[in-house]
N, C-alpha and C positions, 0 to 999 in steps of 0.2 A: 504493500500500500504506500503511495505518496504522502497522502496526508493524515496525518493523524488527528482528527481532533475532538471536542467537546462543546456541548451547548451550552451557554451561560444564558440564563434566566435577569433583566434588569428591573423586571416589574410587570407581569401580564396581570388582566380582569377574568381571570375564571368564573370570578362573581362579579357582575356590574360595579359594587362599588368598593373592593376589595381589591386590591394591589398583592401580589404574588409575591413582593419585596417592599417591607416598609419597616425601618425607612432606608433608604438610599445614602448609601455612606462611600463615594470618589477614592476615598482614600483605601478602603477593602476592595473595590474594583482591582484597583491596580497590585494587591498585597495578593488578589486572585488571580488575578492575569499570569503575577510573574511564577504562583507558583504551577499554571496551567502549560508555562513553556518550561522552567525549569525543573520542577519535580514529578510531576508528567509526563515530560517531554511530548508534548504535542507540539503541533508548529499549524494548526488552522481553529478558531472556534467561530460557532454559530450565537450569536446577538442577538434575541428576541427580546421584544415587550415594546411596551406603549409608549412612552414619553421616549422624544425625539432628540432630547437633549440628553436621556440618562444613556439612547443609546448612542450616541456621539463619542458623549464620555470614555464610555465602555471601548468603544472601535480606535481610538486614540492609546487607551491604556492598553489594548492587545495590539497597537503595531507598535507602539515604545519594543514590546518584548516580542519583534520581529512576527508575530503569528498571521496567519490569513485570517481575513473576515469576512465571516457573511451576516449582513447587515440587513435582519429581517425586523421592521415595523411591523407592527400586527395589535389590527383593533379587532377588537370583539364585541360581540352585541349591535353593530350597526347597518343602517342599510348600505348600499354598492354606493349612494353619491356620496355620503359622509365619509364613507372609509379612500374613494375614489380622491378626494379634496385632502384628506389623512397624506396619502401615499405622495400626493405631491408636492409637499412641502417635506415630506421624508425623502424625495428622489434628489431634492435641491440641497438638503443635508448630505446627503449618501456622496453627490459629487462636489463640493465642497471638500469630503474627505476624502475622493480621489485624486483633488488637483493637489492635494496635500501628502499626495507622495503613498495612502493607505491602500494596501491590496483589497480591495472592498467588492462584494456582489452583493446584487438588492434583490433580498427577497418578498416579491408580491405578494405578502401574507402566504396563511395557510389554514388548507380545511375548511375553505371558503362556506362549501355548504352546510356546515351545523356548526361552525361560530357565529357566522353573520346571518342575518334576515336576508331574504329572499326570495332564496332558491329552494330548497324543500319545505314544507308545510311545517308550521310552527312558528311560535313566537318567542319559544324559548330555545335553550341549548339542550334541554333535556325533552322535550316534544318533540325537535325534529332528530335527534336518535331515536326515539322510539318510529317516528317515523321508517327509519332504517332498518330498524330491527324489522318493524314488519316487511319491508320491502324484504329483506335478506330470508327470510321463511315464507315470502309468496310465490306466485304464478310470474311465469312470463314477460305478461302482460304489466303486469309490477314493474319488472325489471326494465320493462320499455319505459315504464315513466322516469324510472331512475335516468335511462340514456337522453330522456328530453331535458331532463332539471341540467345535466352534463351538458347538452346545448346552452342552455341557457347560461351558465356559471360561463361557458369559454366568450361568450356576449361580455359578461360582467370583467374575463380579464380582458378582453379587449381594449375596453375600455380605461382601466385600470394601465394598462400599456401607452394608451394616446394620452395618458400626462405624467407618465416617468420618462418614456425614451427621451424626450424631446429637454429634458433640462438633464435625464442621468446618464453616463456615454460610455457606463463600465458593462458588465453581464447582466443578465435582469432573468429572473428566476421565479418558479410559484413551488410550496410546499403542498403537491396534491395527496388527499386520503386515496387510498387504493381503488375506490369504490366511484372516483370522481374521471372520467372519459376527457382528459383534457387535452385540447389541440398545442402538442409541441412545437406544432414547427414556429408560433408564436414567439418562444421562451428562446433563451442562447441553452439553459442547462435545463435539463428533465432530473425534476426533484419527485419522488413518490416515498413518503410512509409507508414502508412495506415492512407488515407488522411479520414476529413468529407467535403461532399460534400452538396445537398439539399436532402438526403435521410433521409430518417424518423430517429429517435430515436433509434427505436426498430431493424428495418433492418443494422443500421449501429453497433451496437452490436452485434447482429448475423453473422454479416459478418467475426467477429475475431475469430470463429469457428475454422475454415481450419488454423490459424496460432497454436491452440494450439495442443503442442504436450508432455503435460502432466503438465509442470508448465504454471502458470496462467501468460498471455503473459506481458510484460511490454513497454508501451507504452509512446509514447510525448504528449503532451497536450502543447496548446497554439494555435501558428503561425496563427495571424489575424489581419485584416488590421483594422488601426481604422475608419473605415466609416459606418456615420450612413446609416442602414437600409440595410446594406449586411451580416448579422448576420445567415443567412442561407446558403448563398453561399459560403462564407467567400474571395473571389473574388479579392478583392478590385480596381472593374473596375471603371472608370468614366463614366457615360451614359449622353451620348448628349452632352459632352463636357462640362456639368457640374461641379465646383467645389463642392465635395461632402461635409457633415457638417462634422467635428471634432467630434469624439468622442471617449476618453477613456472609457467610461462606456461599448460602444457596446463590445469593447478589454474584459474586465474583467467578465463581463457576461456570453461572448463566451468562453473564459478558466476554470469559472468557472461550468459553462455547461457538458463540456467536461470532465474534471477532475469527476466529477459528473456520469457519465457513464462509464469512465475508472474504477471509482471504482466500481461501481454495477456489471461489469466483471469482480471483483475479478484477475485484475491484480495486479504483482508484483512490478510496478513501474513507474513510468510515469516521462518525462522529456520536460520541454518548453520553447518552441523557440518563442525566442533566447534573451539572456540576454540585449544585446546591440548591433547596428549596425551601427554607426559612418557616413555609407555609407549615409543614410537617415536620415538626421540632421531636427530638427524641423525649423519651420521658420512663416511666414504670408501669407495666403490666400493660391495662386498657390504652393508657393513656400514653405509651409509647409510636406516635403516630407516624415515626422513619418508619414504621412497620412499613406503611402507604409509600413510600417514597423512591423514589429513582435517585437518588440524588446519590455521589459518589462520598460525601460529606456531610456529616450529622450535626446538624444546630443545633445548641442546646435552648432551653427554656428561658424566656427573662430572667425567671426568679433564682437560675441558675446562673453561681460563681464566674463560671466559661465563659458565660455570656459577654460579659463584661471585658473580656480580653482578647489580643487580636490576633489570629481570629478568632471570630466566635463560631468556630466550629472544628472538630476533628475527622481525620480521614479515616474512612471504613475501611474494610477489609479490601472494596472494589476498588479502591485509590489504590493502593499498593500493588493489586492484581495487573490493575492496567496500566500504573507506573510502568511496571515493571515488562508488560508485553509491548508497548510502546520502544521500548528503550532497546529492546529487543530487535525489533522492527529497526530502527535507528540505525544500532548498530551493524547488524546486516546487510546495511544497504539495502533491507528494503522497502525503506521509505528514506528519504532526503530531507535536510531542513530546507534547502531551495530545491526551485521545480527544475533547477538545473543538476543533475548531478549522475556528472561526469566524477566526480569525487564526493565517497562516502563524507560521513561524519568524522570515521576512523582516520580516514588519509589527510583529510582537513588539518586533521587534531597534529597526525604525525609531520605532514609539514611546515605546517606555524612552527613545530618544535624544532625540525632541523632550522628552519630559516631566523627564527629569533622576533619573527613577525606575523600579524596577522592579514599580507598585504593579499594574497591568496583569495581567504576569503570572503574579503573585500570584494575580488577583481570578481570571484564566483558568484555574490551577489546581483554585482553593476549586471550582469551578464543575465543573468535571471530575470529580473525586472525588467528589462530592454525586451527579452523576448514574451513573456506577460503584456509589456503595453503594446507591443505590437498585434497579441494576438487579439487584445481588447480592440486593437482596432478595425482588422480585418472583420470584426463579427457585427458591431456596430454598421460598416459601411456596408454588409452583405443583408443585414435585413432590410433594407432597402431598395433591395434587390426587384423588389415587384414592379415598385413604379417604375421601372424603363421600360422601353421602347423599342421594338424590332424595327432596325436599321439595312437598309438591304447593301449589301457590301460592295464597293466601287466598285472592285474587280475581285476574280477567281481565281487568278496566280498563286495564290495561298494555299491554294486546295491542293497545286501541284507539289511544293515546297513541303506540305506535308506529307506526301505518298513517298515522297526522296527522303526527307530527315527522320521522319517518327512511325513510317508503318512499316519498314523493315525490321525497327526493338519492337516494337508492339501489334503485330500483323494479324487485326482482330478482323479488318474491312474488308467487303471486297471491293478491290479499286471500280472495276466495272458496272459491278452494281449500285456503285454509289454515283459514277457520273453517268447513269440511264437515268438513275433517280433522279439527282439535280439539272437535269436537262430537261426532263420529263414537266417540271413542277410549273405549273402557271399555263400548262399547254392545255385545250381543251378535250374534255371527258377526262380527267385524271382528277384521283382523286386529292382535295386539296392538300397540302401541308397538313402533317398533323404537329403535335405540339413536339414530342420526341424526334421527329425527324429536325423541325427546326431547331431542338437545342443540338442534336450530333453532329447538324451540319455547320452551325454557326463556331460550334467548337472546333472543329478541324479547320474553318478558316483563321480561330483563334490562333491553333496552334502553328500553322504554316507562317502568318501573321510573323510570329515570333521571330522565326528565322529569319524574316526578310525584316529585321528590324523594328517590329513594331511592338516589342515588347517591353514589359519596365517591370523593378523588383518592387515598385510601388503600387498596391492594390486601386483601380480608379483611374490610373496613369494608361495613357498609350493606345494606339489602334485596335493591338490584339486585346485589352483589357475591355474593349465595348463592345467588340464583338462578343465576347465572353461573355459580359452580363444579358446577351441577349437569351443565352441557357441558363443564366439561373433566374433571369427574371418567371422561367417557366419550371423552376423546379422545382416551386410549389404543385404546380400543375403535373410534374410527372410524378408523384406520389402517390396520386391519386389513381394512376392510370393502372389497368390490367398490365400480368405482365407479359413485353412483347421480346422478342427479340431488338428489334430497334429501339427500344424501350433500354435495352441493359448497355447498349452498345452506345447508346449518348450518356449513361453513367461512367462507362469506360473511359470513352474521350475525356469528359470532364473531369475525371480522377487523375488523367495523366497530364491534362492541363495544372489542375490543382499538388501537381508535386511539387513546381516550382514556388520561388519565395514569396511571390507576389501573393498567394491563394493560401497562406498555411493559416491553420486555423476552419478554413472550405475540405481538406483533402481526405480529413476523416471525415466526415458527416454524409461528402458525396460518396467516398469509398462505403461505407457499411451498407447503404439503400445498395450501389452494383450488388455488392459480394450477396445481400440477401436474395434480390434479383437471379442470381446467376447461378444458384442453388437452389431455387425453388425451378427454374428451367429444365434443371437435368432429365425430371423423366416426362420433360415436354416431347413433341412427337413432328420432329421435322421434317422438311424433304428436300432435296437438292440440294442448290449449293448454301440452304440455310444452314443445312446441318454440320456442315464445315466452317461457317460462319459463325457458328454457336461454339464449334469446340476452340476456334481461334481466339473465341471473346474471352470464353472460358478460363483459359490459360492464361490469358496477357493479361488479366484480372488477377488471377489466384498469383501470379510471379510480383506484378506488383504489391496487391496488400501483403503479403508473406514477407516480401522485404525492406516495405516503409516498416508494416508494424515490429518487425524484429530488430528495426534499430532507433527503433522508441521507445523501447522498451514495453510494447503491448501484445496482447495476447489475439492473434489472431480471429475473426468473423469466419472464415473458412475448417471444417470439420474434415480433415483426412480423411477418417474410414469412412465418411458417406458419400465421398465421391467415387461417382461413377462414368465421367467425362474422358472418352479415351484421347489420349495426346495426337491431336492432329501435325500434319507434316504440311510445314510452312516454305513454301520456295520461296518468296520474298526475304526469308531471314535466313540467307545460306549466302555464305560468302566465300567461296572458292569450296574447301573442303569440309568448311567450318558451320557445324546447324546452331548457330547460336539461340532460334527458339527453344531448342530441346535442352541444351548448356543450361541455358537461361531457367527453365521447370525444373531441371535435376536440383540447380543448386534451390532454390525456391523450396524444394522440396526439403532438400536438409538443412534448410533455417528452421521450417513448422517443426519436424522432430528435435533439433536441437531446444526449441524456448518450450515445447511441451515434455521432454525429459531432463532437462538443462533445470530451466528456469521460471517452471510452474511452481505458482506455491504450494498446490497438492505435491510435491517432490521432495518439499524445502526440509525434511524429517527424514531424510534418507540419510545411510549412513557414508562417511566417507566415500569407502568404497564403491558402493553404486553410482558414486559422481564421476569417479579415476574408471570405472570400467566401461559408460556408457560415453568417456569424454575419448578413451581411444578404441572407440568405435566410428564415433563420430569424426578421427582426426584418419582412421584408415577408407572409409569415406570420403573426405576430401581429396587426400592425395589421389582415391582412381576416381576421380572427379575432374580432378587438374591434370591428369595425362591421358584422361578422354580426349581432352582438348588438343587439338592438332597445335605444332611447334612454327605455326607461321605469324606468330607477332601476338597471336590470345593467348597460350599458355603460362600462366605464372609461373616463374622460374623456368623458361623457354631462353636457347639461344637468342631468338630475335624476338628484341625488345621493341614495345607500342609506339614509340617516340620514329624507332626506325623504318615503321611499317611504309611502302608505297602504295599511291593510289589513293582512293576514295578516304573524306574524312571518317563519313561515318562508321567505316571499318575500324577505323581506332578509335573511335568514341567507343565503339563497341567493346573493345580491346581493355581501354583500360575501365570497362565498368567490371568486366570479368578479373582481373588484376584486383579492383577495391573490393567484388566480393573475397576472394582467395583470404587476401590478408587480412583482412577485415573480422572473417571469422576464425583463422588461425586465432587472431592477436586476443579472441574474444573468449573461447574454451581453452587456451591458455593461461589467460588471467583467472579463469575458473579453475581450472589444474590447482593452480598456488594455495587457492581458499583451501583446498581439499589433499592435499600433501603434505603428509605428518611432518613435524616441525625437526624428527630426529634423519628426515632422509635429507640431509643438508646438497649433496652431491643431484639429484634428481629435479629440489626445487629451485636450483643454478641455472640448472641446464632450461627448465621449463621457461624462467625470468630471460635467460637467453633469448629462448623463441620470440616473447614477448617484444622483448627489446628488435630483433630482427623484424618482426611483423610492422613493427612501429616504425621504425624506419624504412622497409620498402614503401608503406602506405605514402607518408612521405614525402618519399622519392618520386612519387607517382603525380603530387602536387598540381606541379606546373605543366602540366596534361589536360588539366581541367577546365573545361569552357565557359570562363565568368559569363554566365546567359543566364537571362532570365525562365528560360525555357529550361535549365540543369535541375532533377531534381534536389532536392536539400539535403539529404542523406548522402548524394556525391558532390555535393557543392559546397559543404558546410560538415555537414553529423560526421561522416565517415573520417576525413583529414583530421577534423579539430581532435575528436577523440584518440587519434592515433600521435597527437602533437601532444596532449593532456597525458598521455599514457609515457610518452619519451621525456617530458617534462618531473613526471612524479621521478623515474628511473635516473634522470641526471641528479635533480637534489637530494636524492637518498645515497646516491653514487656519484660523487663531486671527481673522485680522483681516477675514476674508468679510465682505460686506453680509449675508447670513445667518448669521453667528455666532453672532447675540441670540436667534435664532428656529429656529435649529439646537436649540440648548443647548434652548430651551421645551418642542421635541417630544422631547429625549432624557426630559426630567422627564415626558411623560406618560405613555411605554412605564416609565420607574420607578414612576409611579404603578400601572399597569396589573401590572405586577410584584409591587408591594408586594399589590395586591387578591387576587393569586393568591395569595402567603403568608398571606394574613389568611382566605382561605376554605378554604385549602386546608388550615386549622388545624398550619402550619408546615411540609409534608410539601414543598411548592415553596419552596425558599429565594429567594424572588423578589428579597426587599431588597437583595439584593450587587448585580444589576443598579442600583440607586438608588449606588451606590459608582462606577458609572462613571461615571454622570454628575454627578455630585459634583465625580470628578477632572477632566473634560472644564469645569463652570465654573469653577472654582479656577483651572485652565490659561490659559483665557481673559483671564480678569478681571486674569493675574498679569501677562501679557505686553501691554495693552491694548486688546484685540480688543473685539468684541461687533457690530461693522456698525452697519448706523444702525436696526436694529430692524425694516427691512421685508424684504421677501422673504416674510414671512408670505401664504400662499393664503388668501383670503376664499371662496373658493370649494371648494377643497380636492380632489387627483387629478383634476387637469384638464390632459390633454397640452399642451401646450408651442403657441402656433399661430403658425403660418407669420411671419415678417418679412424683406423682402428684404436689410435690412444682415446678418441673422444667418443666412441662408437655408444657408451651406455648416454649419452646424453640425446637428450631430444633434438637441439640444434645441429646432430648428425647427421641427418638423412633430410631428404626432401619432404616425408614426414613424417612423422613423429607417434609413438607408441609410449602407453605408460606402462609401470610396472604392472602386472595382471597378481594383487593381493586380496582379493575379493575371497571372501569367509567361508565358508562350505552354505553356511545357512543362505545365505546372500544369494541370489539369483537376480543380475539385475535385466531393466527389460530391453529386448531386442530393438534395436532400430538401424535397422542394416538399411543399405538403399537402393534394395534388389526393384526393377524396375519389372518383374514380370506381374504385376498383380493389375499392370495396366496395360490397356489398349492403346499400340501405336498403331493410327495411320500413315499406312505407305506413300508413295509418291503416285501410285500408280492407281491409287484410291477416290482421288481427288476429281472433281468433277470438272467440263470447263465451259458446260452452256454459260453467258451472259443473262441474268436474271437483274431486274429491278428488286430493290430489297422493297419487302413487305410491310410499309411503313406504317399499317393500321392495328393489322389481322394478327390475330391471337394467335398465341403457339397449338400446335397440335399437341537489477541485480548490478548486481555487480556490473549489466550488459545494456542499460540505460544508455544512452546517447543523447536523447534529446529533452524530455522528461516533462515537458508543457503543461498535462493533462491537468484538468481543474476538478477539483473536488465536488462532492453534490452536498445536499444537507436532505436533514429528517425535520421531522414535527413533533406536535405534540400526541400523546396516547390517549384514547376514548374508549372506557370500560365498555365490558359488556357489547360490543358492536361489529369490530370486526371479525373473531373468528364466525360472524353467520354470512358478514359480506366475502369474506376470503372465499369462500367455497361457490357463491352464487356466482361473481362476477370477475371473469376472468380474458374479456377486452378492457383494453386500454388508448383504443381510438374514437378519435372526436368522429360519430359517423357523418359529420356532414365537411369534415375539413381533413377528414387521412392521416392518415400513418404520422409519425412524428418525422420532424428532421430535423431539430435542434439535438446540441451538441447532447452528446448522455452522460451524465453522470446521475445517473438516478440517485435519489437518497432514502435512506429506510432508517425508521427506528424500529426497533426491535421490541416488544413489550413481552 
């Protein structure tokens, strides 16, 4: 998980004229805050309650102590215009605190329909749950009234929308009850309460399915009453008028539980309720009312001593539980205290210590928040996106530009078919444009665009960027569509449009709608040359999401064992001997088993050994991976190197993208080696640092290869180099007096260089130069302590593996590649992930069809391994007894039916009760 955090309560009206915190005292804010970052260790909390001023306060006192905020107002009891008039004088707060430097999202209330008046029948908060309840044990017909009040409520945010966006310009969010159908693609983040009830383990993980909608949801964990033996339910009723027993342990268990499953879903974040609740002070027997309480910390009574001192409260069993899983998480790397991290908490800690400074974490900061405010902006200026206008485009050159630069790596189209189609369009009896076809076609004029110049790293900027918006001004409209083939193939486009830097922040949200698209296709029913059309799209989809998400450190939309798409055989992407689309699937394919045996948190409790046995599996995989590859300029560690290649550019674009995959993931189940190589095989974990340091420098080497274009995607333009400069960077200041020290430091200066070009083209929009700041600190380092090596080690050759010597033969850095010791325990069996390619269908060359078809533009078908680490946290709400385990089970859509499918960003959020 990235972020770890908790809800802080400043004051809510559960009862009209009753305040959930009173009084309010600034100075325990902040005595709470610091200990919610420091003895906690969290690094995000959620800000609820009424007064506007108390949550300012509050939003201030948690970014002093570095944390994220989500800055949720939230009135109760009122109708949609009071709370509407409420939200926008909180939206003008909220940005206030963003120009103030506060990582802040605004959450548009929550639980709209039985806090506020409205929308379900009732006048109170307890009539319209009973309202639910009945809905939740009736007919059908019930449940249809429920989907209208869900109409109506996405009316009321609309609303609620047209007077935050327009003064707040950060993320803007709504905390929906699970029972509420609300239209996401409204929202930037999808928040849901998504309670656990007595449903199994397995069911209640499955059930966060439908929330995602391409990042990995983030969720709340906690909210549970301390009573023993309600540990399933989480309830906290009293049966038979029983006083029930006292128990922290049941609290901490249940969170612990939780959290526990929140991870194995590979969500982004998890946050728990609720830090403190004043409301339910502890006490004797009856009258001990934490009974009731979620809170991680127990208040004591007025009349009590405690009270009186600061704080006035002590930490339950569940504070120290989740201290301590928190810290855990931390230190693992797997979660970061910025959303950048390239460098644990650990490495942070370890190099302030060699360097004497903490300029480091500094520079990792500036660098976090640069990439934060930018993506706050591409999100703000893409909801927008409706109001434009289809522009008919000068000319068609562009269409060419892109069958030459972009359908040879990603040969999803057919050329032919598509300029029947675009010729066909506007001509009489044909049938018109439909919405899909105009965004797939505007987008390949985007992307040709590109190449001929007309592209910028600035979102809004440039020819190819209008063209562009004329697809997403419709991709609320393709949400809604059945799915087509043309339908997936204008997601495809826009995904590989959306690599580049211009769109980050667009490349997930447009990837997840493909990839859902392009799996629910499989056992569609096609014919001619759709059906090679389908498997092209198929492929140049699964390759790209497989290797944006695996150097995001995110968990894949694509489900291996349910594919059944046989590998079609691409002549467009063959280039002399060389089938790079099939290069291109192999490797793809051993990224997804690498992050699902690697670096799934369902894994993270394996022992050593199954990490050492399934990492050289993985490393004898690569290498007949890399000498599948023919030795004409693509083989990594080939005689002839990319730089030498004649001919065509795009062949060595090609060249060295196959090169950054190679080392890329060496230099990446390398540094996972190290976590997992007992500390006694000193000789072993040399040799593996070795590789590391080798990987890091061929990457590199590779640099100034790279196409400062706006059209590059970010991962070879940006993620892959910087990471592999970050990695040579830690290994010179731990290692000042290397024989490569001199020549370490050389290639830091040229990825600064390479850095600095992107700031200089990028007309400032890439702060590239702060990278030139590390390596600044890294010479200064050197030069201070006497290091520098004797200046060789420099490769004249450049990414050339390592070759065999018998005095170094047990090292890794011996061979081309690399094998670790096989000490794996008798009991131990770890799992197979070989990259035997017979369980699929290749299409031959001789397969392939070659009638000229119009494509069918209407007609339905028949860790430690983070790089870039952006993802935003979701948040939860509050718990309503008694009501949702009868909604759980009734209602299990989650689309607005008059406005489709979501397609804001996902981080869903749950609280757990």
């Amino acid at each position: 998980m990235q972020y770890r955090g908790v809800v802080y309560d400043v004051g809510l009206h559960f009862e009209p004229n009753t305040p959930s915190v009173d009084p309010f005292s600034p100075y325990l804010v902040e005595h709470d805050m610091r200990t919610i970052a420091d003895d906690l260790h969290a690094n995000a909390v959620r800000i609820e309650g009424e007064s506007i001023a108390r949550l300012v306060t509050a939003a201030r006192a948690a970014h002093a102590r570095g944390l994220a905020v989500l800055f949720n107002p939230w009135k109760m009891h009122s109708p949609a215009d009071e709370v509407r008039a409420y939200l926008a004088e909180a939206a003008r707060a909220a940005e206030e605190l963003r120009a103030e430097g506060v990582d802040v999202v605004f959450v548009a209330q929550c639980e709209f329909t039985i806090f506020n008046e409205g929308i379900f029948p009732g006048e109170t908060l307890m009539e319209r749950v009973g309202w639910m309840v009945s809905i939740g044990q009736a007919s059908d017909e019930h449940l249809t009234a429920l989907g209208r009040a869900s109409a109506k409520l996405n009316g009321v945010l609309r609303l609620f929308l047209d007077v935050i966006r327009p003064v707040f310009h950060g993320r803007v969010t709504y905390s929906a009850g699970s029972w509420e159908q609300v239209a996401w693609a409204m929202f930037d983040i999808v928040g849901v309460d998504y309670y656990r009830h007595s449903e199994p383990e397995a069911e209640y993980v499955d059930g966060l399915d439908k929330y995602r909608l391409g990042k990995s949801p983030s969720r709340g964990a906690g909210g549970f009453a301390l009573l023993e033996g309600t540990n399933v339910d989480g309830t906290g009723k009293f049966a038979d008028g029983v006083v029930p027993t006292y128990s922290e342990t049941e609290q901490a268990d249940y969170i612990e539980t939780q959290l526990g499953l929140l991870a194995d879903a590979a969500i982004d974040g998890a946050f728990v309720y609720v830090f403190s609740f004043p409301t339910y002070r502890a006490g004797q027997g009856a009258r001990n009312l934490d009974m009731m309480s979620f809170s991680l910390v127990k208040t004591w009574p007025e009349d009590d001593e405690r009270c009186k001192r600061m704080p006035p409260w002590s930490p339950k069993e569940s504070f120290e539980r989740l201290a301590s899983l928190y810290k855990s998480m931390q230190d693992a790397g797997l979660a970061g205290d910025n959303s950048l991290t390239y460098f644990s908490e650990t490495r942070l800690k370890s190099l302030s210590q060699c360097l004497g400074h903490d300029r480091v974490r500094a520079l990792v900061e500036r660098i976090s928040g640069t990439v934060n405010l930018h993506m706050r902006t591409i999100v703000n200026f893409s909801s927008n996106m409706g109001t434009r206008q289809a522009k008919t485009p000068g000319c068609l050159s562009d269409k060419a530009l892109y069958f030459e630069r972009v359908h040879p790596r990603f040969p999803f189209l057919d050329r032919a078919a598509f300029e029947a189609t675009a010729a066909s369009q506007g001509q009489p009896n044909v049938i018109p444009r439909s919405k899909s076809w105009t965004a797939l076609f505007h987008t390949v004029l985007a992307l040709g665009s590109e190449y001929a110049g007309g592209g910028s790293f600035e979102p809004g900027k440039g020819e190819s960027w209008e063209l562009f918006s004329v697809a997403l001004a419709n991709y609320t409209d393709l949400m809604l569509l059945p799915d087509s083939l043309t339908t997936l193939q204008a997601f495809t486009a826009m995904t590989i449009y959306a690599l580049g830097m211009s769109s980050v922040g667009l490349d997930q949200i447009i990837m997840s709608e493909a990839v859902r698209r392009a799996q629910n296709l499989q056992e569609a029913r096609f014919s001619g040359n759709a059906t090679d059309a389908f498997r092209r799209t198929f492929w140049s989809l699964y390759c790209l999401e497989k290797i944006t998400s695996f150097h995001h450190g995110r968990s894949s939309g694509f489900v291996d064992c349910d594919i059944a798409c046989p590998i079609p055989y691409a002549q467009d992407s063959i280039f002399g001997a060389y089938n790079w689309f099939l290069s291109f699937i192999k490797h793809a394919r051993l990224l997804s088993r690498a992050y699902t045996s690697l670096f799934a948190i369902g894994v993270s409790d394996n022992p050593d050994e199954y990490y050492l046995d399934i990492i050289d599996q993985l490393s004898e995989e690569l290498e007949e991976w890399r000498v599948s590859i023919p030795d004409t300029g693509f083989r990594p560690g080939g005689v002839l190197k990319p730089h030498r290649m004649e001919g065509e550019s795009l062949a060595r674009t090609c060249a060295v993208s196959i090169h950054f995959f190679y080392y890329s993931f060496l230099q990446t189940v390398s540094r996972m080696a190290l976590r997992h190589l007992p500390a006694s095989q000193v000789a072993k974990r040399e040799a593996v640092l070795i590789t590391v340091e080798h990987a890091s420098r061929s990457l590199i080497e590779l640099t100034p290869l790279i196409e400062v274009a706006p059209y590059t995607p970010l991962w070879m333009l940006a993620g892959i180099p910087v990471a592999g400069f970050f990695v040579l960077f830690d290994i010179t200041i731990h290692n000042p007096r290397s024989p490569l020290a001199t020549s370490n430091l050389a290639l830091l200066d040229i990825v600064a260089g390479h850095s600095s070009q992107l700031e200089y083209m990028s007309k400032g929009i890439i702060p590239g130069s702060v990278i030139g700041e590390f390596a600044h600190i890294a010479r200064n380092y050197v030069n201070d302590v006497g290091g520098g090596g004797g200046g060789g080690g420099g490769s004249s050759t450049g990414n050339t593996p390592p070759r065999h010597t018998p005095e170094n033969s047990q090292y890794l850095y011996s061979q081309p590649y690399w094998s670790l010791p096989q000490a794996v325990t008798q009991s131990m069996v770890a799992m197979d992930v070989t990259a035997d390619f017979s369980d699929m269908n290749l299409v031959t060359e001789g397969e392939q069809t070659d009638s000229i078809e119009s494509m069918d533009i209407e007609g339905l078908p028949m860790p430690p391994s983070n790089v870039m680490g952006t993802d935003v946290m979701g948040l939860f709400g509050f718990w309503v007894p008694d009501m949702d385990p009868l909604l759980y089970q009734g209602l299990t859509g989650q689309n607005d039916p008059l406005h489709g499918t979501p397609q804001a960003d996902n981080a869903a959020c749950i609280q757990m009760s």
